[in-house]
C-alpha positions as CSV (number, residue, x, y, z in Angstrom):
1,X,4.3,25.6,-4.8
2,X,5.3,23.5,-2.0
3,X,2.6,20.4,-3.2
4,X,3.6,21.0,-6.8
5,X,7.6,20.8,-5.5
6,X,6.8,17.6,-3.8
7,X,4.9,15.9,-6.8
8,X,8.4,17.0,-9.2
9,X,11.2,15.9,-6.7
10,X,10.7,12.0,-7.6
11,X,10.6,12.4,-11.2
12,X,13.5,14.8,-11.0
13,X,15.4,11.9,-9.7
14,X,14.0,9.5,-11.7
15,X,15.4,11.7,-14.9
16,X,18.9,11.9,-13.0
17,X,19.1,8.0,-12.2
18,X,18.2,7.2,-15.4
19,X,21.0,9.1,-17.1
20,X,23.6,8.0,-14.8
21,X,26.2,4.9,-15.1
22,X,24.2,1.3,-13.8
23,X,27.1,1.4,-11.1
24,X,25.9,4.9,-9.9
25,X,22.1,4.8,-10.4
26,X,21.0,3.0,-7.0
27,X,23.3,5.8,-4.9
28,X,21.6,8.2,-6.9
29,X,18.2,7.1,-6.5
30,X,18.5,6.8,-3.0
31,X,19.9,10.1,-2.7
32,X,16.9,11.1,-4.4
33,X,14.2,9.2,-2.2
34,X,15.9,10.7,0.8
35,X,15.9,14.4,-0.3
36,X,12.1,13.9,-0.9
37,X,11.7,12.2,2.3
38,X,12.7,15.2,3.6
39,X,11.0,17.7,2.0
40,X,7.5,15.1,3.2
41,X,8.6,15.6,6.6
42,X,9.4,19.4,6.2
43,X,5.3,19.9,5.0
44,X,4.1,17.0,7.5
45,X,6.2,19.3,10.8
46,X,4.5,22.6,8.7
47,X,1.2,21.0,8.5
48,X,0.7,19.5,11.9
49,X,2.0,23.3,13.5
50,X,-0.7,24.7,11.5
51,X,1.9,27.1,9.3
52,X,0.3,29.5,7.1
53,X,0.9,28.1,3.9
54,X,-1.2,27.2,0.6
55,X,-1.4,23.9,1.1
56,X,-2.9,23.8,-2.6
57,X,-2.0,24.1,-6.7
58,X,-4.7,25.1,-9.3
59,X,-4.1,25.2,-12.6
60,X,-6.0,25.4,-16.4
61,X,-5.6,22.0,-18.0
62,X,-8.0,22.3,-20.8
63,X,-11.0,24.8,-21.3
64,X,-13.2,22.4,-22.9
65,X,-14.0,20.2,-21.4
66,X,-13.5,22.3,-18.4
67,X,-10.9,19.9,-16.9
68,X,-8.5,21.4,-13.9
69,X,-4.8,20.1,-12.7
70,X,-5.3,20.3,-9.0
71,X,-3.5,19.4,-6.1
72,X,-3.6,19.5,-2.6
73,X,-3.0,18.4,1.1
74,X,-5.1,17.6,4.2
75,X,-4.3,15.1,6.9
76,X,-5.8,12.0,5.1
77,X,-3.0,13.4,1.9
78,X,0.0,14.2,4.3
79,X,-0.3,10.2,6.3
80,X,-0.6,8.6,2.3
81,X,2.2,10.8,1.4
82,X,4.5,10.0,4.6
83,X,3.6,6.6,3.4
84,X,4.9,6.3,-0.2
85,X,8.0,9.2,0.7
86,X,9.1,7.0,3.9
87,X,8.9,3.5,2.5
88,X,10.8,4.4,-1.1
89,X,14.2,5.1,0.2
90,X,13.8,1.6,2.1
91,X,12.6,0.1,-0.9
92,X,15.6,1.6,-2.5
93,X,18.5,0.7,0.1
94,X,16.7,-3.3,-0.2
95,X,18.2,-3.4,-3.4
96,X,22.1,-2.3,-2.3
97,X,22.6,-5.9,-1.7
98,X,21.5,-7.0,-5.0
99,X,23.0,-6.4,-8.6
100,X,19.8,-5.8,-10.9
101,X,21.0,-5.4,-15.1
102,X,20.9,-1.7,-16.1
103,X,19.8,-0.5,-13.0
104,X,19.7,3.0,-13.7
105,X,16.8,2.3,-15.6
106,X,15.3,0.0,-12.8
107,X,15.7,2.1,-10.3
108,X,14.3,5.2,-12.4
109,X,11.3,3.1,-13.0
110,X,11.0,2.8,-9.0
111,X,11.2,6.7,-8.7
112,X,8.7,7.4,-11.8
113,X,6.3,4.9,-9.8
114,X,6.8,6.8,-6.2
115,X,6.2,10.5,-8.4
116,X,2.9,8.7,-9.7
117,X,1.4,7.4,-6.3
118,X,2.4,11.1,-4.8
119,X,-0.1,12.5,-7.8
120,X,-2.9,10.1,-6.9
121,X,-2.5,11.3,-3.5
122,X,-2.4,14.8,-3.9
123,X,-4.8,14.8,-7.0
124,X,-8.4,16.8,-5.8
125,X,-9.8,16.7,-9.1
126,X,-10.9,13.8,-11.3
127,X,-9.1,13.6,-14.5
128,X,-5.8,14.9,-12.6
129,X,-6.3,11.3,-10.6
130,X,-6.8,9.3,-13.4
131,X,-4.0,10.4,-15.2
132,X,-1.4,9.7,-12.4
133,X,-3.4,6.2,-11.7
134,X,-2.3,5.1,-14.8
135,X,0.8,6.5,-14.7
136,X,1.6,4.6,-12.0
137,X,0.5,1.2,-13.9
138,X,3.5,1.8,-16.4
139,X,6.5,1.8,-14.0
140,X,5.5,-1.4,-12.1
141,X,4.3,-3.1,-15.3
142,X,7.7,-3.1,-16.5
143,X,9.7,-3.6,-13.8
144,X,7.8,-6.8,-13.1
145,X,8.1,-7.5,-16.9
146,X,11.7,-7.3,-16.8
147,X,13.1,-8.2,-13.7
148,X,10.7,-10.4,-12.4
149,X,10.9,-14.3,-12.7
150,X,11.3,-16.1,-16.5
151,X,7.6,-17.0,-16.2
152,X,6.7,-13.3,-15.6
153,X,5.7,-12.2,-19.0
154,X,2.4,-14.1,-18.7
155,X,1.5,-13.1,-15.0
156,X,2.6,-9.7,-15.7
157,X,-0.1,-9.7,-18.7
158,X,-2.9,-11.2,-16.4
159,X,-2.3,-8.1,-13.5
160,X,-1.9,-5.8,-16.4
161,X,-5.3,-7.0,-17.8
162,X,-7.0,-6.5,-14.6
163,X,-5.6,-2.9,-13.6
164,X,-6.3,-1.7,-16.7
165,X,-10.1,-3.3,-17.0
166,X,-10.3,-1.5,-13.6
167,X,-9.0,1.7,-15.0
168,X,-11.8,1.9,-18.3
169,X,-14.5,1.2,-15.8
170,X,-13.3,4.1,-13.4
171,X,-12.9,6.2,-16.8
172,X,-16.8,5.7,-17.5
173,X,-17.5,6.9,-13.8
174,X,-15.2,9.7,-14.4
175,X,-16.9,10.6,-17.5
176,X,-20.4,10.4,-16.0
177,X,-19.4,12.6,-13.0
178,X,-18.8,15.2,-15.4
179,X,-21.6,15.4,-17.3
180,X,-23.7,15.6,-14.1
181,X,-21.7,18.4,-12.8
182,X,-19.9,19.9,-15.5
183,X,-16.7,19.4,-13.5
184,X,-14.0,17.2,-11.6
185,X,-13.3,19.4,-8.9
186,X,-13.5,17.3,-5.4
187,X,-15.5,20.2,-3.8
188,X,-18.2,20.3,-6.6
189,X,-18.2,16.4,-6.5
190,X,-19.5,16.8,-2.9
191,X,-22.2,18.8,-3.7
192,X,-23.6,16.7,-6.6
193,X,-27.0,15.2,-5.7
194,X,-27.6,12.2,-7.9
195,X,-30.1,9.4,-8.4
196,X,-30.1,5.7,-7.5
197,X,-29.2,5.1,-10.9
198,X,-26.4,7.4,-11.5
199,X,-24.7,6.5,-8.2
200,X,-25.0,2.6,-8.7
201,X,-22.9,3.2,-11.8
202,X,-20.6,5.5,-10.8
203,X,-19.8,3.2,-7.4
204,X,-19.5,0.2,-9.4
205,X,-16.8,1.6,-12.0
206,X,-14.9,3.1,-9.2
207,X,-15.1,0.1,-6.7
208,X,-13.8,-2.3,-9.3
209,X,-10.7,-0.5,-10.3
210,X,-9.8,0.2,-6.6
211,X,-11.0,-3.8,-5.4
212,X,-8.7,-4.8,-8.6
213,X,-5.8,-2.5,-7.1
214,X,-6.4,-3.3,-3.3
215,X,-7.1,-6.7,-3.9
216,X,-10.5,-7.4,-2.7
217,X,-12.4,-10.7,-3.4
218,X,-12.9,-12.1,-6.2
219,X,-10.4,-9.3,-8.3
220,X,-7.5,-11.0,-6.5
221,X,-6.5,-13.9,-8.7
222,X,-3.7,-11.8,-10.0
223,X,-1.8,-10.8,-6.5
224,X,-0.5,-14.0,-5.1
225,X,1.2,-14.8,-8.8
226,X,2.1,-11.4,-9.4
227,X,3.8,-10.6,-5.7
228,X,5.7,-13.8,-6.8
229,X,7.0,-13.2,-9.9
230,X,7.8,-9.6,-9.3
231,X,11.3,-8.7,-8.2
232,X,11.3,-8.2,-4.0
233,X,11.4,-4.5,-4.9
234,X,8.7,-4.3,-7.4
235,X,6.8,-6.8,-4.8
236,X,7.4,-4.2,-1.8
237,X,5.8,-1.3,-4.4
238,X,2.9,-3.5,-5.1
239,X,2.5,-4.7,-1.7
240,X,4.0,-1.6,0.5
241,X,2.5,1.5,-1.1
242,X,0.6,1.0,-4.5
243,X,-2.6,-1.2,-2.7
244,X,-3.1,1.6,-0.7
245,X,-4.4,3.6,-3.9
246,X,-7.4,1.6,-3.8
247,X,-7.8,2.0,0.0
248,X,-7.5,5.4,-0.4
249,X,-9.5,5.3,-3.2
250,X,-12.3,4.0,-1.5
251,X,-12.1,7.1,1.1
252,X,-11.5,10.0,-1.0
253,X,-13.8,8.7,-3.8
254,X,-16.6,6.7,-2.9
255,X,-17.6,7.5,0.5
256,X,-18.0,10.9,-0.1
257,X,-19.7,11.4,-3.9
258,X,-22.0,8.8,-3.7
259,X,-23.3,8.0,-0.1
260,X,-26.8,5.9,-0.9
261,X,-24.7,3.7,-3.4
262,X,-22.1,2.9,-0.6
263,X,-24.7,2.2,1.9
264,X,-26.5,0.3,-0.4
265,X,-23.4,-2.1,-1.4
266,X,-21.9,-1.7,2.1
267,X,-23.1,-4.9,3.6
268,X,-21.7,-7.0,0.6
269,X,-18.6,-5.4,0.2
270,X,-18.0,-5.9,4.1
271,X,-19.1,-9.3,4.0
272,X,-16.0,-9.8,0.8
273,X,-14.0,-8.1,2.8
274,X,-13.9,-10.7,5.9
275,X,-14.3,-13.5,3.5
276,X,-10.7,-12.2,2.2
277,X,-9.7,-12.5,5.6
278,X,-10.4,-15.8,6.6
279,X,-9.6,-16.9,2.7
280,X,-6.0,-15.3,2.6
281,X,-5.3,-16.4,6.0
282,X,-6.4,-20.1,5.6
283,X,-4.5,-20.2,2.2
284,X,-1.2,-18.8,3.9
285,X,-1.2,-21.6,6.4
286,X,-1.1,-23.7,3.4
287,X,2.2,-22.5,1.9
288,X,5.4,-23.3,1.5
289,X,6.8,-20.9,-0.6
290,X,7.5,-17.3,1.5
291,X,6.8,-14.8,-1.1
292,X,3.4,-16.3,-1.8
293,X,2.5,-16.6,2.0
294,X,3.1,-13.2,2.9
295,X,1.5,-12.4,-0.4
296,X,-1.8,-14.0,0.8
297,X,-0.9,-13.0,4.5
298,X,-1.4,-9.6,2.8
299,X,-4.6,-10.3,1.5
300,X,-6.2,-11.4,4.5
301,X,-5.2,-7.7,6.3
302,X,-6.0,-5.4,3.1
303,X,-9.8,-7.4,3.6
304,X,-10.0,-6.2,7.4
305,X,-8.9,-2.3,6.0
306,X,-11.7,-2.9,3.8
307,X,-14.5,-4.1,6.0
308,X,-13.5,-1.3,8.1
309,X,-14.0,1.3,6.0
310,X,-16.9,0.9,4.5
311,X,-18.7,0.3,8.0
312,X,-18.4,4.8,7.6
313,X,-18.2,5.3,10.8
314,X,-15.4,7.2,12.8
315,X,-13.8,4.2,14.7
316,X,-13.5,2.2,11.4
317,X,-11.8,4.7,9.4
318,X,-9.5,6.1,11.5
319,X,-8.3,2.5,12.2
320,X,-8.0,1.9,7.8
321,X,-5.9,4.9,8.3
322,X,-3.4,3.9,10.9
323,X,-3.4,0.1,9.3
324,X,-2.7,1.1,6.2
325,X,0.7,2.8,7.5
326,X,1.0,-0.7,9.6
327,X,0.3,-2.6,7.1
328,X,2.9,-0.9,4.4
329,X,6.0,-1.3,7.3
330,X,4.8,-5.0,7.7
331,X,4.8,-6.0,4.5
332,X,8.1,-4.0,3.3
333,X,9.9,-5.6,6.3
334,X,8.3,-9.1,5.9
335,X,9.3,-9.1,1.7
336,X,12.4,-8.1,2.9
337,X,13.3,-10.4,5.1
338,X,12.2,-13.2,2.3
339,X,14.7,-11.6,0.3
340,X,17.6,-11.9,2.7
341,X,16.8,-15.4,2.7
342,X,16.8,-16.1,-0.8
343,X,20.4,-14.2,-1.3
344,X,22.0,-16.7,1.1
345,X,19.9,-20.3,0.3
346,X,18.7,-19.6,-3.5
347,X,15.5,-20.7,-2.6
348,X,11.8,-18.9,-0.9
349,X,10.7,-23.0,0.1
350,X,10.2,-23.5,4.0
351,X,10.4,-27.2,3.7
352,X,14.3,-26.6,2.6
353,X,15.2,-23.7,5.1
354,X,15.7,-24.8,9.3
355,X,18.5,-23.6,11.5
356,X,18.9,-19.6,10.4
357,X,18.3,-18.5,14.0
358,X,21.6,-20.1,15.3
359,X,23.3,-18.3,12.6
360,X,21.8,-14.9,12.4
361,X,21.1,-14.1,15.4
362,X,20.9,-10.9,14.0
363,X,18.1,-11.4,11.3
364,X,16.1,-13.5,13.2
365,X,15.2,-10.8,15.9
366,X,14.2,-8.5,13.0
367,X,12.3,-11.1,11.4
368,X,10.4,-11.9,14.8
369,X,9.8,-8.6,15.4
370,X,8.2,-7.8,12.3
371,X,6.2,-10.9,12.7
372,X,5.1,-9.9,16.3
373,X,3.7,-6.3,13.9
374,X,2.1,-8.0,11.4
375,X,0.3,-10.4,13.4
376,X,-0.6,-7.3,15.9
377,X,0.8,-7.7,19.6
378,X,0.3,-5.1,21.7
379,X,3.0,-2.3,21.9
380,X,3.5,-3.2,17.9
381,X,2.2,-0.8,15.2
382,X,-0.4,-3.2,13.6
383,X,-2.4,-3.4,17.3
384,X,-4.3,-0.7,17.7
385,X,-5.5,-0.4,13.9
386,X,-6.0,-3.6,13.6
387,X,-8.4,-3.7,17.3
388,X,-10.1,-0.3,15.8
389,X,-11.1,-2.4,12.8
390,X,-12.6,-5.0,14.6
391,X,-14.7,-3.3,16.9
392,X,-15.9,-1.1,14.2
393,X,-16.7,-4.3,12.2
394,X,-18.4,-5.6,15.7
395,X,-20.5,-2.4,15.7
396,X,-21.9,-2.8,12.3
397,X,-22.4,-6.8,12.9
398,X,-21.9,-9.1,15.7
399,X,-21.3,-12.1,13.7
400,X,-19.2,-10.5,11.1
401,X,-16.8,-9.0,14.0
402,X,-16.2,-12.9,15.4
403,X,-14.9,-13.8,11.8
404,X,-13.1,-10.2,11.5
405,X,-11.4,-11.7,15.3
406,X,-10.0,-14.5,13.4
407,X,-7.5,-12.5,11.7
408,X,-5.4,-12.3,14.8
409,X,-5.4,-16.4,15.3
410,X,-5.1,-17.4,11.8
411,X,-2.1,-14.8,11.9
412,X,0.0,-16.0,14.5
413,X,-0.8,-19.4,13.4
414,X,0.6,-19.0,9.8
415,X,3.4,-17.0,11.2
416,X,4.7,-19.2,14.1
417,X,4.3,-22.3,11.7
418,X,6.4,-20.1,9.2
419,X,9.0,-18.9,11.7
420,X,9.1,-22.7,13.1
421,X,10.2,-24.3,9.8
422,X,12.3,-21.6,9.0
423,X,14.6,-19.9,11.8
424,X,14.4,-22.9,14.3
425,X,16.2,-26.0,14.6
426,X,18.7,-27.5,13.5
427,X,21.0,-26.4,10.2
428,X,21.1,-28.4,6.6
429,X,23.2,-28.2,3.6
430,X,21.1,-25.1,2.7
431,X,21.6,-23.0,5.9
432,X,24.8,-24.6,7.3
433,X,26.3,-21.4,5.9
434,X,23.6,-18.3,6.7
435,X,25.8,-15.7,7.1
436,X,23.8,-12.6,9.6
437,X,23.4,-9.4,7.8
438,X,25.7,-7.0,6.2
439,X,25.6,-3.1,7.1
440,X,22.9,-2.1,4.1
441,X,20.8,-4.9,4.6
442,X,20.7,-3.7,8.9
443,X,19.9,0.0,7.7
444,X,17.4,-1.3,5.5
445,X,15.9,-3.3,8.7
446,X,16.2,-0.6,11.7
447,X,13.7,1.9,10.2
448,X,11.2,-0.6,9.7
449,X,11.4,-1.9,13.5
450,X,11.9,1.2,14.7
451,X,8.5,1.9,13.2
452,X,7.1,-1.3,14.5
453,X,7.3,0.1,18.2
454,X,7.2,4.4,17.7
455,X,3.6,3.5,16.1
456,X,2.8,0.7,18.2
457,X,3.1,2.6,21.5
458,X,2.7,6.7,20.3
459,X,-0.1,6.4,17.4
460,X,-1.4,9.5,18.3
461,X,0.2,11.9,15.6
462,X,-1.3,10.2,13.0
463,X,-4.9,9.5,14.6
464,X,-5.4,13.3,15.3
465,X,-3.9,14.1,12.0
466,X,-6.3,12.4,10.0
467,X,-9.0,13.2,12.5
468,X,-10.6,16.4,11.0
469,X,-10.7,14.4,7.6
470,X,-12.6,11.3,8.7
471,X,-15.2,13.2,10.0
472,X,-15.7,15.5,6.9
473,X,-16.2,12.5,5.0
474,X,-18.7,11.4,7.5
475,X,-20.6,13.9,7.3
476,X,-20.3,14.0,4.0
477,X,-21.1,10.0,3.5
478,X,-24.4,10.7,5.7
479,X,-27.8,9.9,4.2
């Protein structure tokens, strides 16, 4: 009962901040996030001490087709679930600062979306996934919808169009698993021994939807406009937590249930995945506009995850799975920080902004800091993923490792340009009047930098945790 507790908290609160007064509902929902944070951390201390507890729930969802809701947790579960639980209640505090209309249903969308991503990570079982994939679609779709930017209805459609092509094709995959083993249980899965054929088609539908969700190239037209239009809170989902579905996706899914097909695609969808790193990196140089930088910033790391993983070897997934926790504090804080900005100057452009440094003294050190994460200086969290990924990309191919490198100059180059034009020199009629941070918008800060350094320079707790998993799914990806 402890998993199945875990997957109800979120949408316990979701149903509380919903019926509660739009004055009431953010205090609510962070009360909420925080009481499932933790519980998280209650099962992750448990877990790691080895306690005796069933770390599983199996239940009868229809008898025919023989379809199972299943749930359960291993170390590669427990990091994505530390993931989502941690980074909600900051996602939630961001927003103190902000007055969003009818927030109780805004902020009841945000805990709905957190219950969803907790049931694609806990989900062992096919059609149980599925269901709280799509789940997860509805939340964000409307909270974009609504809250975004006035031209949002048109970019929302376009990201809607894609997740949900994605989803139909993983359907069809999920569909023909079953009728090759008669059942969606992960463990079955595993033992399925399939043809070229059958594999080619079941990797494709499921790499599509997860490349569409991640984004990979070329499924990522709809990110940079999306991350954009989206409220900073819907922006920090999207960016933070939900693209790590399709990371994870790529681990728990593919690797595992059809091997030849993976090593078969492998060298393409490696070679995508450092083209999206020099591609999102050059393009971020380019911009003015904040949101959209860090959004193609983002791209350009999600393609290193990528390469990494589907090089299937230990070095490369164990660094996904410590980037991907990186990654999610980055990109939160980095969002964030845009946000800050736009509350005092009304505006994300870098060509209006100069002279916040001198005063916020304050903000700026956060902002550098996360910065000095994303773009992976030793002692910072991003490092030591971010190295693993690269020597596993070096392993798999000389050349592609060089270009896999780049990530680490084209980063600091796009973020010291950014930082330049934005936090130094001298003040303007925009920023003569940048007021440093008030007391929610520090708490929201000080758990993401704390983060930056406790992973940057103790990263072991969640290497050995995911450990034991990685090389399951080794084993299991062997041909």
């Amino acid at each position: 009962m402890l998993v199945l507790t875990l997957l109800i908290l979120p949408f316990v609160g979701a149903l509380l901040t919903a019926l509660a007064g739009n004055r009431s509902a953010n205090k609510i929902a962070l009360l909420s996030t925080v009481a499932t944070l933790l519980y998280t951390l209650k099962m992750y201390f448990d877990f790691s001490q080895g306690t005796q507890v069933d770390w599983s729930f199996n239940a009868q969802w229809l008898v025919d087709p023989n379809i199972m809701f299943s749930l359960s947790v291993d170390g590669l579960s427990m990091l994505m679930l530390i993931l989502t639980n941690l980074l909600t209640p900051v996602i939630v505090l961001s927003g103190l600062g902000s007055s969003a209309n009818n927030s109780r249903v805004f902020y009841s969308l945000i805990l709905a979306m957190q219950g969803a991503m907790n049931g694609v990570f806990l989900a062992t079982e096919g059609f149980t996934f599925y269901v709280f994939w799509e789940l997860s679609l509805i939340p964000i779709y409307f909270i974009a919808l609504i809250w975004g930017r006035d031209y949002s209805r048109k970019i929302t459609f376009k990201f809607f169009v894609y997740t949900l092509f994605g989803s139909l094709l993983m359907l069809i995959s999920i569909i023909v698993l079953y009728l090759f083993a008669g059942s969606l249980q992960l463990e079955n899965l595993h033992r399925l021994s399939l043809n070229g054929l059958g594999q080619t088609i079941i990797f494709l539908g499921f790499f599509i939807a997860f490349a569409v969700k991640v984004p990979v190239l070329p499924f990522h037209t709809w990110q940079p406009d999306t991350y954009v239009a989206a409220p900073t809170q819907g922006t920090m989902l999207l960016s933070g937590i939900m693209l790590k579905m399709g990371l994870y996706g790529f681990v728990r899914w593919l690797l595992p249930i059809v091997p030849f097909a993976v090593a078969q695609f492998a060298p393409i969808v490696i070679t995508l995945g450092i083209v999206g790193v020099v591609y999102g990196a050059w393009i971020a140089i380019q911009q003015d506009d904040l949101k959209r930088l860090f959004a193609y910033s983002s791209l350009s790391h999600v393609g290193l995850i990528t390469a990494g993983i589907f090089t299937v070897n230990t070095m490369g997934l164990t660094g996904a799975s410590v980037q991907m926790l990186a990654h999610g504090v980055n990109v939160i804080g980095l969002f964030f920080a845009a946000e800050v900005i736009f509350r005092r100057t009304g505006t994300y452009d870098l060509s209006a902004l100069g002279g916040v440094r001198t005063k916020a003294p304050w903000f700026s050190t956060y902002f550098f800091i996360l910065l000095l994460g994303s773009i992976g200086l030793p002692l910072t969290n991003a490092f030591v993923g971010e190295f693993m990924l690269i020597f596993s990309v070096w392993q798999y191919n000389s050349a592609l490792g060089v270009f896999a490198g780049l990530t680490i100059i084209l980063a600091a180059a796009y973020m010291f340009r950014m930082f330049q034009r934005a936090m130094l020199g001298n003040t303007n009629t925009v920023t003569q009047d940048f007021q440093d941070l008030n007391l929610s918008e520090h708490l929201t800060f000080i758990p993401l930098i704390i983060l930056v350094f406790v992973l940057g320079v103790y990263p072991m707790p969640i290497i050995e945790m995911v450990e034991p998993v990685i090389k399951q799914i080794i084993q299991l990806a062997a041909i």
